[in-house]
C-alpha positions in Angstrom: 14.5 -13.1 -37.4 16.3 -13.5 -34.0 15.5 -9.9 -33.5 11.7 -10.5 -33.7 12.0 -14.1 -32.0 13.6 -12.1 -28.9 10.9 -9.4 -28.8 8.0 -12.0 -29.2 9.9 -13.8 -25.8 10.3 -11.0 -23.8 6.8 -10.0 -24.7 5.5 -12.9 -23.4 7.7 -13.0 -20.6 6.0 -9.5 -19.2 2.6 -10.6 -19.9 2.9 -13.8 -18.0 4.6 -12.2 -15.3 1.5 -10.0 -15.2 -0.5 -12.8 -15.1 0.8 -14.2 -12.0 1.1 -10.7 -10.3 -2.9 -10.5 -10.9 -3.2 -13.6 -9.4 -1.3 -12.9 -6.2 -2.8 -12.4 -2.9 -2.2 -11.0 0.0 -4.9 -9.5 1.7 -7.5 -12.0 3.0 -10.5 -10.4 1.8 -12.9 -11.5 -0.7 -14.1 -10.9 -4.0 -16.2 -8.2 -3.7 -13.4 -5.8 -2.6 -11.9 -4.5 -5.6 -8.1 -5.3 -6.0 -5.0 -3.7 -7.8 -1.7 -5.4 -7.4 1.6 -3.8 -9.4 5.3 -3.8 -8.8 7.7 -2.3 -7.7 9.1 0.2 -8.2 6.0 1.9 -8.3 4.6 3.2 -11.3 3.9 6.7 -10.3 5.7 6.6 -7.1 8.9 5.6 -8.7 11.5 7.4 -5.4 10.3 4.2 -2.9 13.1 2.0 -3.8 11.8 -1.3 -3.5 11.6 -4.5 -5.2 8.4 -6.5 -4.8 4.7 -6.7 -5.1 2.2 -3.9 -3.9 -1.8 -4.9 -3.7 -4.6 -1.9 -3.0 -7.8 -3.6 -1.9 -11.1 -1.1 -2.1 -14.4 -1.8 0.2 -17.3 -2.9 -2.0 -19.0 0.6 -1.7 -18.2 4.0 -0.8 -14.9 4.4 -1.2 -15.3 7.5 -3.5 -18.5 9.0 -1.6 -17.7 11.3 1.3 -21.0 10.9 3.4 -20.4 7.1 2.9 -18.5 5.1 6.4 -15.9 3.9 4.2 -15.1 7.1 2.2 -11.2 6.8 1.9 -11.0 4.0 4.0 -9.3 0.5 2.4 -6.1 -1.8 3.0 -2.8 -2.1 1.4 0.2 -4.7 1.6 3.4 -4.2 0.4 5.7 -7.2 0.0 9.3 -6.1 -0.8 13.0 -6.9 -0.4 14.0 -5.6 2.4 15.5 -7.2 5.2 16.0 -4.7 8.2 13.8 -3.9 10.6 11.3 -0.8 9.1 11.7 2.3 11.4 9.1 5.2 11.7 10.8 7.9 9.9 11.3 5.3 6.8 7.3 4.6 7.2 6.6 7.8 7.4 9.0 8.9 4.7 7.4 6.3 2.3 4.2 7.3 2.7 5.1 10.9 1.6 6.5 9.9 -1.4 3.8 7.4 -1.8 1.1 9.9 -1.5 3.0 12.5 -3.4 3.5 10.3 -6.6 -0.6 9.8 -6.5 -1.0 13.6 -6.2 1.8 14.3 -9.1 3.4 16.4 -6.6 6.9 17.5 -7.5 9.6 21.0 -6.8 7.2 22.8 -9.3 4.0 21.1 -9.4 1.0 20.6 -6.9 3.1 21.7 -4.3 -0.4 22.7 -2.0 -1.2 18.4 -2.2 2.1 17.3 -0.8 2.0 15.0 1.6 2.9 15.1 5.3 3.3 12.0 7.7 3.8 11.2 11.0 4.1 7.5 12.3 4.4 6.2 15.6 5.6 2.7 16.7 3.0 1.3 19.3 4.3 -2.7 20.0 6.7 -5.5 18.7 5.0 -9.2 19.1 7.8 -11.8 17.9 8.5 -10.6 14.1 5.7 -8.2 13.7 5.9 -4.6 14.7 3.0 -2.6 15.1 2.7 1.6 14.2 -0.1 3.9 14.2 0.1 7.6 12.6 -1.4 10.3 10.0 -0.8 11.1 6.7 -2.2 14.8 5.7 -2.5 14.8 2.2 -4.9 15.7 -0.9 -7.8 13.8 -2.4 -8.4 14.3 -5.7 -10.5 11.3 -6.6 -13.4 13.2 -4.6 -13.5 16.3 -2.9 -10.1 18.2 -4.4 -9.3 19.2 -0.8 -6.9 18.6 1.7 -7.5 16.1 4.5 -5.8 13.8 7.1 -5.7 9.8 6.9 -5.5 8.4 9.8 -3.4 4.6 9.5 -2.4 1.1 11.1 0.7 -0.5 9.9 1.6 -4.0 10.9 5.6 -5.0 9.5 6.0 -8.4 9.1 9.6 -9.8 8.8 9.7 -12.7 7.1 13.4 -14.6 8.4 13.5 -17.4 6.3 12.6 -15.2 2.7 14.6 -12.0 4.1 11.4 -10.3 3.2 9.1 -7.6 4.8 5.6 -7.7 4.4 3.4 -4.1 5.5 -0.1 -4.2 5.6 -1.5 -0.7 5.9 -5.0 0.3 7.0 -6.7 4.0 6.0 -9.7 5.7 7.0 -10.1 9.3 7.6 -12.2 7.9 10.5 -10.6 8.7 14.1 -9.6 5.3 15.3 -12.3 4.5 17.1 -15.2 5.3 14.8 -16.8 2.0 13.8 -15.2 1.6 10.5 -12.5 0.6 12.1 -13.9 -2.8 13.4 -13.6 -3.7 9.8 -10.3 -2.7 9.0 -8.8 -4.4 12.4 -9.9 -7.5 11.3 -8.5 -7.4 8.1 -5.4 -10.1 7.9 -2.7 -10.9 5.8 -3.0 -14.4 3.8 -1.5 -17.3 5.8 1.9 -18.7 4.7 2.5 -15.1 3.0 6.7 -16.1 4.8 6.6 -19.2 2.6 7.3 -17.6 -0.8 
């Protein structure tokens, strides 16, 4: 009986827990971009060790269609437990094994999709640092061939939770194609250092 009583808890422990992650935003977009949020450590990316919260937000159209503006292009926040400052290499590195994990890349498996990155820092403001870069990877959600992302990443340290927030911005657009006017205005939620 206490057997069955503690698997009935825990049970309902995850599935509450996966309530609230569902509700959790970060991104201030609305509605009509599609949303995935999951924790870390990442399912299929399980080598970024982090602990934390991960939400994927997809433009309302066209992320799938390659003659559509915002083929490949969408956001992505990461908040997680980390409380140094993030450094280029580590960005970079991240986003290999990020990109890796979707492609199932491993020592003897899609080893033509893994990823490459390179990641630049551009500014510091206060707390937030700004990089730019390129991630050279594989899609195979639409075209099964090669190509290059180009991304923004703003890291956010959060003093008061010893947090990090990242918000990362993709397009295979060149940075000043006009899909990029949407994705600069894209913001965090306010108060995301509160929590």
């Amino acid at each position: 009986m206490k057997k069955a009583f503690l698997i009935i808890t825990l049970f309902c422990s995850f599935f509450l827990s996966a309530q609230e992650t569902e509700k959790e935003n970060l991104i201030k977009l609305d509605s009509t971009w599609g949303k995935e949020v999951f924790p870390f450590p990442i399912r299929f990316a399980q080598e970024i060790n982090y602990t934390g919260l991960a939400e994927v937000r997809f433009p309302p159209k066209g992320w799938r269609t390659p003659e559509h503006i915002f083929f490949w292009s969408y956001t992505y926040a990461w908040s997680i437990n980390y409380d140094k400052n993030m450094t280029e290499n580590q960005l970079a590195s991240d986003l290999e094994k990020y990109f890796d994990g979707l492609n199932s890349v491993s020592e003897t498996n899609n080893l033509n999709q893994k990823a490459t990155a390179t990641i630049v820092k551009t500014i510091t403001e206060k707390t937030i640092t700004f990089f730019e870069g390129k991630v050279a990877t594989y899609d195979h959600f639409a075209t099964s061939k090669r190509f290059v992302l180009n991304v923004k990443i703003a890291s956010h340290f959060c003093e008061k939770t010893q947090k990090t927030l990242l918000l990362f911005k993709f397009s295979p657009k060149e940075f000043t194609h006009k899909v990029w006017q949407t994705l600069n205005e894209i913001e965090l939620e306010k108060g995301f250092c509160k929590n």
